[in-house]
KEFIDO-254243 format. One record per residue (C-alpha): x, z, y. Coordinates in pm, whole numbers, padded with zeros to 5 digits, always signed. Layout:
XZY/...
END
This chain:
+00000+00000+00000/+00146-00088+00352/+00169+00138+00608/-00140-00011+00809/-00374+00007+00525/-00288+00346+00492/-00353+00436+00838/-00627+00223+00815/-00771+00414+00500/-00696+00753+00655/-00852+00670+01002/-01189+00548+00836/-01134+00888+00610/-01117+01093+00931/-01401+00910+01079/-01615+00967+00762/-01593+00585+00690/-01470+00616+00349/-01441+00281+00232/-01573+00258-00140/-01872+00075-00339/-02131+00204-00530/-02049+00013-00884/-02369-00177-00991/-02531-00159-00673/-02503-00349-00305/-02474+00025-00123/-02162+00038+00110/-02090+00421+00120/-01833+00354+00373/-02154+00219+00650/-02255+00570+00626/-02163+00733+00986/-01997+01111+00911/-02275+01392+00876/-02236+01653+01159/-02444+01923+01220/-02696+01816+01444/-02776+01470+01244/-02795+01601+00869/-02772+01350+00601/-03150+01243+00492/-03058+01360+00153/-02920+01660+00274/-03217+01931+00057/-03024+01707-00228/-02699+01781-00119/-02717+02165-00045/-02856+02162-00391/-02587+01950-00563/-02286+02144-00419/-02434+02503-00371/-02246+02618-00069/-01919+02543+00145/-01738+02809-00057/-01659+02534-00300/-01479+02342-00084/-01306+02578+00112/-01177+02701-00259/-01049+02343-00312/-00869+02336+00005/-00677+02692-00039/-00638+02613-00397/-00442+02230-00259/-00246+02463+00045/-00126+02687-00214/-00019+02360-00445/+00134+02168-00201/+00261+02424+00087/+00078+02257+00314/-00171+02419+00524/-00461+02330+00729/-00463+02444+01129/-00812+02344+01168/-00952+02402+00872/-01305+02425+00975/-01369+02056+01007/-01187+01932+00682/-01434+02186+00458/-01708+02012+00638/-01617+01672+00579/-01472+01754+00209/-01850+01956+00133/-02049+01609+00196/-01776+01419+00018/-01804+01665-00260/-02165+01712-00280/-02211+01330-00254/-01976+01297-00542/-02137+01540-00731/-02455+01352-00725/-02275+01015-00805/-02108+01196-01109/-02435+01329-01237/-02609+00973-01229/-02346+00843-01319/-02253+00602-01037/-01951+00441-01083/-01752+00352-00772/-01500+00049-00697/-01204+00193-00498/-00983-00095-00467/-00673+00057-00383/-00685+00327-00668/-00358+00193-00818/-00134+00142-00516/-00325+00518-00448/-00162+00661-00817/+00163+00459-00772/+00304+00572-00456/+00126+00901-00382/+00187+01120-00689/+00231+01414-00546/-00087+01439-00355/-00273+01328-00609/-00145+01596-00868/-00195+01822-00617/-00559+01722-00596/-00655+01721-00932/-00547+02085-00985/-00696+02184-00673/-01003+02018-00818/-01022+02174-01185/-01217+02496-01054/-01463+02315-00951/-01501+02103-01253/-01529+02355-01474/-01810+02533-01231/-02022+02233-01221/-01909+02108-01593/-01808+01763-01484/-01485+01546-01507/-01408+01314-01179/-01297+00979-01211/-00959+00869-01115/-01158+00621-00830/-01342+00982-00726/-01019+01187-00745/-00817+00949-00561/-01098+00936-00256/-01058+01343-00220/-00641+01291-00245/-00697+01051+00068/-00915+01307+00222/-00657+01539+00201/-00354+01269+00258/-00561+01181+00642/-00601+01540+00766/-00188+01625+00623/-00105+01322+00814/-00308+01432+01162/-00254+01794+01144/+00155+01787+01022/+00484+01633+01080/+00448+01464+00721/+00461+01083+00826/+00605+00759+00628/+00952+00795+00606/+01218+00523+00509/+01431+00528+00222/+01629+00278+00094/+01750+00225-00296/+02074+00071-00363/+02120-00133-00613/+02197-00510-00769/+01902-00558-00944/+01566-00356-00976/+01579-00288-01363/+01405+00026-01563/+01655+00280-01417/+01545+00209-01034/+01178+00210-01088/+01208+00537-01270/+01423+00694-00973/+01226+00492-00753/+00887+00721-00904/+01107+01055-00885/+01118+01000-00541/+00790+00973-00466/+00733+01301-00682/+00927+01481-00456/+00703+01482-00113/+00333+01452-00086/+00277+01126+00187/+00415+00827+00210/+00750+00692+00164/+00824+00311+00203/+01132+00264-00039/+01304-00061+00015/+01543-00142-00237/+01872-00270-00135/+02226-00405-00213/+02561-00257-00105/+02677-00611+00016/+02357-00628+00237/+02380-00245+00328/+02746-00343+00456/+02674-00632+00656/+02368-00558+00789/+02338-00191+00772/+01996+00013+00676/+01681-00075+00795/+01568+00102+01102/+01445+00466+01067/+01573+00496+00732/+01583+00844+00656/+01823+00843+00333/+02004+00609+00129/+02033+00663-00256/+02226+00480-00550/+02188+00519-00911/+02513+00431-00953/+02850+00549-00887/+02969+00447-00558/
END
């Protein structure tokens, strides 16, 4: 995922614009404006029901700042959001409503972290409402969590550059250990030491790593 369809993704999360579809149907959740408190939801006696109060969320959020290290300075606003989301997932999950997220792979591929970090935030939960999210649903709360990390914190896309001749088994595998290690984005560029040395790292890199003996 580039960098501007990540801040896209997170901008439309922070607006309550989640883009996703409804599998089987022609509903676009993501035309839905964000539910506040002085326009409720028209489903919202459905939704109160579904997820039974905002102590659910706010237990998924402490559970994720205890996870990650991360927390929340205004954490008020991301339980509100995250008790729609929830609630509306809850309802999807128990008609079993399928949703297309199109960017779940690039989602699993280059944020591991913060989706780890979600699930087990997330397992309380399951086991209180006996359900099992999908990967599309679980990867919709990680970018929930990714938008408000990325507005609240210092934890923006850094740089990092690979070197190395050729991208074989050994640099993907490093290249994935990497992205372990931090919970937002990272856009690693592999690269060779006869480029490094005549043109130097690309701007803002951050580090420089080699699997290799130097």
């Amino acid at each position: 995922m580039s960098t501007a369809a990540w801040r896209r993704w997170c901008n439309q999360t922070l607006n309550g614009r989640i883009p996703l579809t409804i599998s089987g149907t022609a509903l676009k959740y993501s035309s839905a404006p964000a539910p506040t408190n002085s326009t409720p939801p028209a489903s919202a006696s459905v939704v109160h029901t579904t997820l039974r109060h905002s102590d659910g969320a706010r237990g998924v959020i402490s559970r994720f700042a205890q996870l990650s290290g991360r927390t929340f300075p205004h954490e008020g606003p991301l339980a509100e959001q995250l008790f729609f989301h929830l609630s509306a997932a809850l309802e999807r999950c128990h008609f079993h409503m399928g949703i297309d997220s199109s960017l779940q792979s690039e989602i699993e591929e280059k944020y591991p972290s913060l989706l780890r970090a979600t699930r087990s935030a997330m397992i309380p939960l399951e086991a209180e409402y006996r359900i099992r999210f999908s990967r599309e649903e679980m990867g919709l709360i990680a970018v929930i969590f990714g938008a408000w990390l990325m507005q609240e914190t210092d934890l923006q896309e850094k740089q990092v550059v690979i070197l190395s001749q050729s991208v074989g088994e050994q640099e993907r595998k490093l290249k994935l250990q990497i992205r372990e290690l931090t919970l937002l984005p990272l856009n690693i560029k592999f690269q060779s030491v006869t480029e490094l040395q005549a043109r130097g790292a690309p701007k803002n890199t951050v580090l420089v790593i080699t699997p290799f003996q130097m």
